[in-house]
C-alpha positions in Angstrom: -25.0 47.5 -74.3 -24.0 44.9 -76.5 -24.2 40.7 -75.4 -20.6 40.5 -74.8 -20.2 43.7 -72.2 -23.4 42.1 -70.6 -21.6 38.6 -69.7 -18.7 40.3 -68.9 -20.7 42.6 -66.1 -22.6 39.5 -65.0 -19.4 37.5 -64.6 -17.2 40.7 -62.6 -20.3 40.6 -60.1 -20.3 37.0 -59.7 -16.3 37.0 -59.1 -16.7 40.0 -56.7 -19.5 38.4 -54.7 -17.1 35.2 -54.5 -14.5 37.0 -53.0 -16.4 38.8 -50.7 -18.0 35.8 -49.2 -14.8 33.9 -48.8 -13.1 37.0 -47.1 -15.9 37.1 -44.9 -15.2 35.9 -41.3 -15.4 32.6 -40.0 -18.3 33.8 -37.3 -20.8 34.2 -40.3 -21.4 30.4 -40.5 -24.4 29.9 -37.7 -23.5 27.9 -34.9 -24.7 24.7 -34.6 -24.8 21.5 -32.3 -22.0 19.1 -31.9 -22.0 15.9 -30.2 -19.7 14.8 -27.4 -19.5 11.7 -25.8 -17.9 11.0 -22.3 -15.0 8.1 -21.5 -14.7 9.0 -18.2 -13.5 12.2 -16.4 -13.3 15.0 -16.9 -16.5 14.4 -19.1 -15.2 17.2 -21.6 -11.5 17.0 -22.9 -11.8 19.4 -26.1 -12.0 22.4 -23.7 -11.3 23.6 -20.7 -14.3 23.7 -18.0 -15.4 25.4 -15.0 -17.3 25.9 -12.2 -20.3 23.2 -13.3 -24.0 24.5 -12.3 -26.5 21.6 -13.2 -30.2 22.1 -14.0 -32.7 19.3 -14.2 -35.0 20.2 -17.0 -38.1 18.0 -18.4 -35.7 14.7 -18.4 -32.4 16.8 -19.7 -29.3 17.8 -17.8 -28.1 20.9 -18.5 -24.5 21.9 -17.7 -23.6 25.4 -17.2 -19.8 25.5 -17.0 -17.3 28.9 -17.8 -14.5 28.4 -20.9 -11.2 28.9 -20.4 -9.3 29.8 -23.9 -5.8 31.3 -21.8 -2.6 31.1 -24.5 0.0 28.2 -23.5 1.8 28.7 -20.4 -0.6 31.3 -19.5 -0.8 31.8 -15.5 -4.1 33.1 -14.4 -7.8 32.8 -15.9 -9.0 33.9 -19.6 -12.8 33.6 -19.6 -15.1 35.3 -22.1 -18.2 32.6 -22.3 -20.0 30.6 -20.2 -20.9 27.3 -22.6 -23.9 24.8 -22.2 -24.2 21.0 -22.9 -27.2 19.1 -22.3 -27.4 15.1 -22.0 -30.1 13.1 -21.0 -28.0 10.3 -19.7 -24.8 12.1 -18.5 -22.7 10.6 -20.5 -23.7 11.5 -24.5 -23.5 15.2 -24.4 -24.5 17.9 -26.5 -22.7 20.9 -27.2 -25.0 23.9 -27.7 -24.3 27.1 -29.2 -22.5 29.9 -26.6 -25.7 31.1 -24.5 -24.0 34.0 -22.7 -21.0 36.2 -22.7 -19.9 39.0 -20.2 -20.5 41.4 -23.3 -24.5 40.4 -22.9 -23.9 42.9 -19.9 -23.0 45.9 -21.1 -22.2 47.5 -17.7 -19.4 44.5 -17.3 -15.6 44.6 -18.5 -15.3 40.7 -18.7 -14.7 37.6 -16.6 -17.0 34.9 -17.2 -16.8 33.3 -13.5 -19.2 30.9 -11.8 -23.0 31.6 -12.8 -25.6 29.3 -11.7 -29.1 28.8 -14.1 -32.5 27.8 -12.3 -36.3 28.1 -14.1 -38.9 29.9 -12.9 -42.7 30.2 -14.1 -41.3 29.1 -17.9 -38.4 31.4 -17.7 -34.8 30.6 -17.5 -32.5 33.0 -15.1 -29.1 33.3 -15.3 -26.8 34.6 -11.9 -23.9 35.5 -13.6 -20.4 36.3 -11.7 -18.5 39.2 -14.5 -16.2 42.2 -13.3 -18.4 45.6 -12.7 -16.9 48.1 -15.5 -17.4 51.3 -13.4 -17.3 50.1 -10.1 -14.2 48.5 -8.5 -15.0 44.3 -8.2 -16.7 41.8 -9.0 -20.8 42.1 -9.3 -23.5 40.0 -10.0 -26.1 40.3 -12.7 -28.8 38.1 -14.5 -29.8 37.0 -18.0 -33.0 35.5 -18.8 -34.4 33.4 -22.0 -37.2 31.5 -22.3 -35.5 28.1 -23.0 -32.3 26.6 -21.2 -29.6 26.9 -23.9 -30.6 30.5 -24.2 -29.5 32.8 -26.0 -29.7 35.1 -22.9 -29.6 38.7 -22.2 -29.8 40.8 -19.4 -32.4 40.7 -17.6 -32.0 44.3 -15.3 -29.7 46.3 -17.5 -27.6 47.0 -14.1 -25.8 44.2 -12.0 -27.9 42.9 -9.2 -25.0 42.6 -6.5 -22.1 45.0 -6.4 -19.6 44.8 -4.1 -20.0 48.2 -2.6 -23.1 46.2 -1.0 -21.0 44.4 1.0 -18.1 45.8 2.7 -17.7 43.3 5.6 -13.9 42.6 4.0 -11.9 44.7 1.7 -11.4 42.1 -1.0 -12.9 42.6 -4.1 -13.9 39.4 -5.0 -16.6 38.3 -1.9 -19.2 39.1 -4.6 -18.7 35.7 -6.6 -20.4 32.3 -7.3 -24.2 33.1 -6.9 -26.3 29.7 -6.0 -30.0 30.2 -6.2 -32.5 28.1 -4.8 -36.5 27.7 -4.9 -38.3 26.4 -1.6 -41.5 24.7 -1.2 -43.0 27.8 -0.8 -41.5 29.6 -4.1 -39.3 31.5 -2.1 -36.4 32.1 -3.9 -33.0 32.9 -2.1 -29.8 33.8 -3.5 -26.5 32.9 -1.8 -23.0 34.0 -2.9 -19.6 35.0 -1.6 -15.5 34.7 -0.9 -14.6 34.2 2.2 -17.7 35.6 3.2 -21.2 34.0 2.9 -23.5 36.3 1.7 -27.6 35.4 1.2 -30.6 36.8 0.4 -34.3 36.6 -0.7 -35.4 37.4 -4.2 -38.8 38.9 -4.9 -40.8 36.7 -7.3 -39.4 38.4 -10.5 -35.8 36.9 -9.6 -34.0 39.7 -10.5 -34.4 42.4 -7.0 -33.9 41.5 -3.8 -36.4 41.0 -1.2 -35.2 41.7 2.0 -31.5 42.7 3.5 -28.3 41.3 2.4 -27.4 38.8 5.3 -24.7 36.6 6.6 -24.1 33.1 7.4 -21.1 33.0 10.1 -21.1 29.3 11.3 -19.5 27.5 8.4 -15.7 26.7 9.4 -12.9 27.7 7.0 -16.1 29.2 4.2 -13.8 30.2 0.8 -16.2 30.4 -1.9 -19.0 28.3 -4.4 -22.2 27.8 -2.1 -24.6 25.7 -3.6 -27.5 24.7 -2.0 -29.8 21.3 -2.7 -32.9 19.7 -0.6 -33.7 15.7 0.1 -36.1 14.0 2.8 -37.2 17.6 4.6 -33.3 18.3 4.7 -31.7 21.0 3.1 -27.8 21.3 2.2 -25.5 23.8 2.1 -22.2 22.7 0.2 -19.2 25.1 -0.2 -15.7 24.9 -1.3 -13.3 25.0 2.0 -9.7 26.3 2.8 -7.4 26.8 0.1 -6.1 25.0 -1.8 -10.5 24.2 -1.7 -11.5 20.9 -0.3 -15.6 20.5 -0.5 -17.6 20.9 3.1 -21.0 20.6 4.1 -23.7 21.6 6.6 -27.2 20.6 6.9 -30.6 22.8 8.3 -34.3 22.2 8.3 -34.7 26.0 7.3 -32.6 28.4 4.4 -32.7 30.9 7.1 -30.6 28.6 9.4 -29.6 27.1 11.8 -26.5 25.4 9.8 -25.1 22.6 11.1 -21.8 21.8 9.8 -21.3 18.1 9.2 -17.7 17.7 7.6 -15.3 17.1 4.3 -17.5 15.8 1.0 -14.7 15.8 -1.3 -11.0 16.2 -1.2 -9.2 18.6 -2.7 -9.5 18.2 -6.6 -6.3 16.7 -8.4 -4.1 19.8 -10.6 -6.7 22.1 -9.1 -6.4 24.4 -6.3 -10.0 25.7 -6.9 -12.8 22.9 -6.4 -16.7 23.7 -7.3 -19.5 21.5 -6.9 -22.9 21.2 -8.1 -25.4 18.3 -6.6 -28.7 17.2 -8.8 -30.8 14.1 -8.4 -31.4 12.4 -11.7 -33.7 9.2 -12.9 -33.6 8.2 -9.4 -29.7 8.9 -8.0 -27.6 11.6 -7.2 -24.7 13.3 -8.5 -22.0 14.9 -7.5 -20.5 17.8 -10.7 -16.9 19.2 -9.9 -13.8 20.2 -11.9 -10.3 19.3 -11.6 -7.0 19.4 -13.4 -7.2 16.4 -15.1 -6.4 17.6 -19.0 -4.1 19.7 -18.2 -1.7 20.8 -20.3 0.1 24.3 -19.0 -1.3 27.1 -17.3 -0.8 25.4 -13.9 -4.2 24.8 -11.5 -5.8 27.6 -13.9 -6.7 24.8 -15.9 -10.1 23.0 -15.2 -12.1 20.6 -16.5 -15.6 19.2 -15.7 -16.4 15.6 -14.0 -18.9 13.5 -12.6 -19.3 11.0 -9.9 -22.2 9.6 -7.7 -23.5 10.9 -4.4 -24.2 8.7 -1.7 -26.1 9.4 1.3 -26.2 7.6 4.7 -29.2 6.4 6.6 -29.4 9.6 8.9 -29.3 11.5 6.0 -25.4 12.7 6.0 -23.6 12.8 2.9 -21.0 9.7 2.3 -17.2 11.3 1.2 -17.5 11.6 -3.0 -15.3 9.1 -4.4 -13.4 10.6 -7.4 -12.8 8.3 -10.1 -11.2 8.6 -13.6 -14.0 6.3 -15.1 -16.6 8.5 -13.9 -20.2 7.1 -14.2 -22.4 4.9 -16.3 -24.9 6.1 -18.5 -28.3 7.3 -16.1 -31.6 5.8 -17.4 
């Protein structure tokens, strides 16, 4: 092979492997982290937000919300991601990676709906709301990682909560929005439902139940997103109430009840009929995570976005009304 046929070889491969990495598509660039800064609420304005869970991580927040990428004018949810952003003052952000999709489960057809993230012995569980591919509803399953912005993957294989495990109402959505909490004891307990609140113990592992599936019947006008947080020997029960959803709350000394209810904690979310909270304590106050329609563009109240505002509590240990603001909060320290 002569010098000339050799360059000309050399320089075919070198156009070929040129075109074949510009054709290639845009997902083969690795992900990396991007910076977003709050102004006010909604926190997040360059997409649409869900259904905030907040875990309080070794001086980081880290914010668990659902994506919604629905075309204009699209009427109804399109949610194929959950997304995470951490911040260690609440109000500079960053924008991780996508930690979990309903494809992660492959018994689930879609529908990344409220999840909720809590740490156990080192390891990071997901409770993940997706649609049950072979059996009718919604279900329940669970991711795992060993670090909060994941990436996860399923931790069972199967979903942990079907709903032909609870057939008190012939919906097919009461087996939504799981909220997990850890006692003093490191009990864990698992509480989700629609219209219906469902709980549960966990076993230590966090991904079988440990006990019965039971019910919590005392909660006036119950809709959906339980979430449950603990101050001063007091533990709280917040859920989203009616529809259009206001915010409601009831108090107990035990997870096992009795519940007390105690009233309204926040009003019924502008542009959104849907309103889901999530309640941490951070460098020494306490916040109260929601979403509302306050970017909207189309799509009606199917689109939400993430805010923030304090949580106040009164002497006797009952939560002061949330005050929604557009400036939202100042950055924690």
């Amino acid at each position: 092979m002569n010098i000339k046929s050799s360059l000309s070889k050399i320089a075919g491969s070198l156009l070929l492997a040129v075109a074949t990495f510009a054709a290639a598509p845009a997902m083969a660039s690795a992900p990396v982290d991007t910076l977003v800064k709050a102004t006010g609420n909604p926190i997040f304005t360059h997409k649409y937000t869900a259904d905030p869970a907040a875990l309080v991580h070794k001086g980081r927040v880290y914010l668990y919300a659902g994506h919604d990428q629905a075309p204009p004018r699209h009427e109804g949810y399109v949610m194929n991601e959950w997304l995470v952003f951490s911040s260690e003052d609440l109000v500079n952000w960053t924008e991780h990676p996508v930690p979990l999709a309903p494809k992660d489960f492959a018994w689930a057809s879609g529908d990344a709906w409220a999840s909720h993230v809590i740490e156990r012995n080192g390891k990071f569980y997901w409770y993940s709301t997706v649609t049950h591919a072979t059996k009718p509803g919604k279900a329940i399953g669970v991711a795992v990682a060993d670090n909060p912005i994941g990436p996860f993957k399923d931790a069972i294989g199967s979903a942990l909560i079907t709903n032909d495990m609870t057939t008190d109402t012939n919906i097919s959505w009461d087996d939504i929005d799981p909220a997990v909490f850890l006692d003093d004891k490191g009990q864990a307990y698992l509480f989700w439902g629609n219209t219906i609140l469902y709980y549960a113990k966990l076993k230590a592992n966090m991904i079988e139940l440990d006990g019965p599936v039971q019910k919590i019947t005392n909660l006036p006008h119950f809709t959906e997103a339980p979430w449950i947080h603990k101050r001063n020997g007091w533990y709280y029960l917040s859920y989203a109430y009616q529809f259009p959803e206001k915010t409601a709350y009831a108090m107990s000394k035990s997870l096992d009840g009795p519940w007390e209810y105690k009233g309204i904690l926040n009003e019924i979310a502008g542009n959104s009929n849907t309103n889901h909270q999530s309640i941490i304590e951070f460098k020494g106050k306490s916040y109260f995570i929601y979403h509302n329609g306050g970017v909207q563009t189309d799509g009606g109240s199917f689109r939400r976005s993430v805010c923030i505002d304090y949580l106040h509590y009164n002497k006797d240990g009952t939560l002061k009304r949330v005050q929604m603001t557009t400036e939202g909060i100042k950055p924690a320290k």
